[in-house]
C-alpha positions as CSV (number, residue, x, y, z in Angstrom):
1,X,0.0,0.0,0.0
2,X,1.7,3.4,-0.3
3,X,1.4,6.7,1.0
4,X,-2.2,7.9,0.8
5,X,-3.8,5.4,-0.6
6,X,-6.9,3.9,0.6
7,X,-6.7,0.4,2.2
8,X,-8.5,-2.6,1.4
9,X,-11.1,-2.1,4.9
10,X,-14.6,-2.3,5.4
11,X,-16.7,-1.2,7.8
12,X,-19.6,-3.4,8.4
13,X,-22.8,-2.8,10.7
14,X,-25.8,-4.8,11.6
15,X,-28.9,-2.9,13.4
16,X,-31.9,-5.0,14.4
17,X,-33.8,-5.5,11.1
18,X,-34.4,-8.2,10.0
19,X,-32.3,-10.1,8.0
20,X,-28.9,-10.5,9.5
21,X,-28.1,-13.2,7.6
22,X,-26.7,-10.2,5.4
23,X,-24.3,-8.8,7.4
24,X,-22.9,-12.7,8.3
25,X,-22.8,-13.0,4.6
26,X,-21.0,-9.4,3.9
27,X,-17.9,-10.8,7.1
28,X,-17.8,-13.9,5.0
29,X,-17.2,-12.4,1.4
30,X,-14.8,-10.1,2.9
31,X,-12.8,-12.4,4.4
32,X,-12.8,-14.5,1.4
33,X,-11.5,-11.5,-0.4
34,X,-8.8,-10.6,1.8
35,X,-10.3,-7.4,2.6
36,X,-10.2,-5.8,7.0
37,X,-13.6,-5.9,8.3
38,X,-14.5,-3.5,11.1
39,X,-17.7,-5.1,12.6
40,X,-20.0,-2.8,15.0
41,X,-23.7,-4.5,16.5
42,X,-26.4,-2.7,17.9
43,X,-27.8,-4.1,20.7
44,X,-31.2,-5.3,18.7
45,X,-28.7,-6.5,16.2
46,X,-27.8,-8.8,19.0
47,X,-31.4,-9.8,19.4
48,X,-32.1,-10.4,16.0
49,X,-28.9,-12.6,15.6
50,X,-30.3,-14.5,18.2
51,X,-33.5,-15.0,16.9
52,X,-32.7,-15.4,13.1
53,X,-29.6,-17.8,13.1
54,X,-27.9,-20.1,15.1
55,X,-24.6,-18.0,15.8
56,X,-23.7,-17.2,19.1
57,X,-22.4,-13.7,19.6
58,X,-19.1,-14.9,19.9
59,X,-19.3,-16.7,16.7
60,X,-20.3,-13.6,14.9
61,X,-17.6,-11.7,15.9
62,X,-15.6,-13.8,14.9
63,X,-16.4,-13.7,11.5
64,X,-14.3,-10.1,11.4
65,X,-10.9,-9.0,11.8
66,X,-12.0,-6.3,14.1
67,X,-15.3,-5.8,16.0
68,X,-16.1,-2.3,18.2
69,X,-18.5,-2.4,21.0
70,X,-21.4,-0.5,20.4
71,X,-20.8,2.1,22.9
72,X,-17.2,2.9,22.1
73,X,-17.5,6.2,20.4
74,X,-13.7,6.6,20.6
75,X,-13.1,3.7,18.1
76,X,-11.2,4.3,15.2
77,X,-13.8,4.1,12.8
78,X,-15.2,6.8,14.9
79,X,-13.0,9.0,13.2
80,X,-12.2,10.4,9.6
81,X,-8.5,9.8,9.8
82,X,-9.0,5.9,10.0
83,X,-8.9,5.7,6.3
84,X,-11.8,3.0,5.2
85,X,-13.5,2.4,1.8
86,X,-16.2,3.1,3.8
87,X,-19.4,1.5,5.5
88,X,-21.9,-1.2,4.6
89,X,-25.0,-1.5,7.3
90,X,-26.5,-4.9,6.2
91,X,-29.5,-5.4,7.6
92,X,-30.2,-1.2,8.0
93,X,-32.9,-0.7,10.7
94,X,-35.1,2.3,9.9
95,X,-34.3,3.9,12.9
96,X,-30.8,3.6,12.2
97,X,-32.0,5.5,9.3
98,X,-33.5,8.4,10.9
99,X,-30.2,8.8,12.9
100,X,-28.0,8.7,9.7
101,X,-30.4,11.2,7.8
102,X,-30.4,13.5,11.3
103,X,-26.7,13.7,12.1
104,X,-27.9,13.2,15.5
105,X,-25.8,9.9,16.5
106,X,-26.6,8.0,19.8
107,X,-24.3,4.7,19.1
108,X,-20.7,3.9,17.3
109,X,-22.6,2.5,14.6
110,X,-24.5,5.6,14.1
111,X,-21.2,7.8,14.7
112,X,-19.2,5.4,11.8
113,X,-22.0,6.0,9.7
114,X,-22.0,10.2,9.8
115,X,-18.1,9.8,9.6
116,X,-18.3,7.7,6.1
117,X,-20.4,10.9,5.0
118,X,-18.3,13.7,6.0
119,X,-15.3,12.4,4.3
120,X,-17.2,12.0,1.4
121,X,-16.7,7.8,1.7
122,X,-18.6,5.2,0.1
123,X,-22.3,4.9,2.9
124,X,-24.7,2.0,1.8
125,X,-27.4,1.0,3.7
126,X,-29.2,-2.0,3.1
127,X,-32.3,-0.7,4.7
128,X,-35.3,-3.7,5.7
129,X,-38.4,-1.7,5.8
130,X,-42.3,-2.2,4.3
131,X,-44.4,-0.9,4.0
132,X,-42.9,2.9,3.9
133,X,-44.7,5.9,5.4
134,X,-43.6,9.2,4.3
135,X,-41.0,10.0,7.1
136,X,-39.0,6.9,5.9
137,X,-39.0,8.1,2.4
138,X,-37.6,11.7,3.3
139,X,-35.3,10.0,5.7
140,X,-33.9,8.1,2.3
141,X,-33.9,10.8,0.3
142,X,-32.1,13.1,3.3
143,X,-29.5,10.5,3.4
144,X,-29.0,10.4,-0.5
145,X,-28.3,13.9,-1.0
146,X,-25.8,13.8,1.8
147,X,-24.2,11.5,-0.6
148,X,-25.4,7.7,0.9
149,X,-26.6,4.9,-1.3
150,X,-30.3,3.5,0.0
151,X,-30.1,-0.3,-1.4
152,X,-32.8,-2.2,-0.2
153,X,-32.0,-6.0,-0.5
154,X,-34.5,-6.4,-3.1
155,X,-34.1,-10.1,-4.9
156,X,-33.7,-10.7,-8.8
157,X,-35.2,-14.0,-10.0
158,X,-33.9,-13.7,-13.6
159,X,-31.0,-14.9,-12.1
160,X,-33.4,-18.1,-11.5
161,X,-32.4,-18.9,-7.6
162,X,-32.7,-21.8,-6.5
163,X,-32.8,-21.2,-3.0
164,X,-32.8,-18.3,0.0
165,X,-28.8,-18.4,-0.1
166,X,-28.8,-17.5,-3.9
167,X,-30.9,-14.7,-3.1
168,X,-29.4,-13.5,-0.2
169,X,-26.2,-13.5,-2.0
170,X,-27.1,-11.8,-5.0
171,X,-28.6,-8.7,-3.0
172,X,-25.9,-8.8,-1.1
173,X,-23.5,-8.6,-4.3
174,X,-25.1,-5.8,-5.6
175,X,-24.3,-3.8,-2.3
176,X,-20.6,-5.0,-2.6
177,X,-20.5,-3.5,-6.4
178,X,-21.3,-0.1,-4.8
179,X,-17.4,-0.4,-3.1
180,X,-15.9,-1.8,-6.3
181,X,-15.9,-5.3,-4.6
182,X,-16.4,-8.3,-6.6
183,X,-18.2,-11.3,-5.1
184,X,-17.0,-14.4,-6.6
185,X,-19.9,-16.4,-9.1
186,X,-22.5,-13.3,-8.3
187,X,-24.7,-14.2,-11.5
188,X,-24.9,-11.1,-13.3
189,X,-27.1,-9.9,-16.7
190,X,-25.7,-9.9,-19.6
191,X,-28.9,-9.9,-21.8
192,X,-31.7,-12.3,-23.1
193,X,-29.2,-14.9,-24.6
194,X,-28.5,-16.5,-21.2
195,X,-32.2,-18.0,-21.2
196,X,-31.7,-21.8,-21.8
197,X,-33.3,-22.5,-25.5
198,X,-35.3,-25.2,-24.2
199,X,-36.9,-22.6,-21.1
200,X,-40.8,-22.6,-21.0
201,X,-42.6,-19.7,-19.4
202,X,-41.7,-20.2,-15.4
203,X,-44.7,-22.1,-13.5
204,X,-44.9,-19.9,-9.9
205,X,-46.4,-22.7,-8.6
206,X,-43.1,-24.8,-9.1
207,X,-40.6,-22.4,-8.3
208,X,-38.0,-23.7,-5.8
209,X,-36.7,-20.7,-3.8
């Protein structure tokens, strides 16, 4: 690495939303990719992990190189001079929304988050939310014209999944592409030739997802 550049580190953050399994993906793809992952959990991220998977807490955080403690707001990703490519919140709760869109930061996570923005970093928040009300949306758009990416994990099926884990992985690549990150064997589009010749119009009631 020389002088100035930007090193190969991610901050990561799950929030209580559903759908952890995200974030425990993210860890895993970044490892995989040699890339630093900085891991901060809100305390309803805890309860969700609980809920949703079969990780302990421990075996969570141990899915990253480095993991902050909620509370620390004198982390190093708590300031702009800990260089980053910036932050991915995967699942994004909506009230860790409204903190990002507000500036008004109660938690690390929060704190990372507004840090990524003022230096003009990379912000992408996979936010699980529906329906919307109106305060939601502004809190999106506030957040986008402070330069974040909103990125719902919202599943494609003309990649023709074949189960959660290919969905999961495919929103989940998508959200990487916003850092320049490449997730190994993501199926991507490239046009109407890829449908098998033999393909019939899909049957919903025979899907396997």
């Amino acid at each position: 690495m020389t002088s100035g550049s930007t090193p190969r580190r991610l901050v990561v953050g799950i929030t209580g939303a559903t759908g952890t399994i995200y974030g425990i993906r993210a860890l895993q793809v970044l490892r995989e990719l040699g890339i630093e992952s900085h891991l901060v959990v809100s305390k309803a991220g805890e309860m969700t992990r609980d809920y949703e998977t079969d990780l302990s807490r421990d075996q969570l955080h141990g899915l990253a190189d480095v993991v902050h403690p909620i509370g620390d707001v004198g982390a190093s990703i708590a300031s702009g001079s800990f260089k980053t490519m910036g932050m991915l919140v995967a699942p994004c709760s909506v009230r860790t929304l409204a903190e990002v869109a507000s500036g008004v930061t109660t938690t690390l996570l929060t704190r990372a988050a507004d840090v990524v923005l003022k230096e003009r970093r990379r912000l992408v928040l996979m936010v699980r939310e529906a329906p919307l009300h109106a305060g939601h949306i502004r809190n999106m758009l506030a957040v986008t014209e402070m330069g974040g990416i909103i990125h719902p994990p919202v599943p494609a099926f003309y990649t023709h999944p074949e189960s959660v884990a290919d969905i999961v992985d495919q929103s989940l690549g998508r959200a990487l592409d916003c850092f320049g990150i490449d997730m190994p064997e993501m199926p991507r589009w490239d046009g109407m030739q890829r449908r098998r010749p033999d393909a019939s119009p899909a049957n919903v009631t025979s899907l396997k997802l």
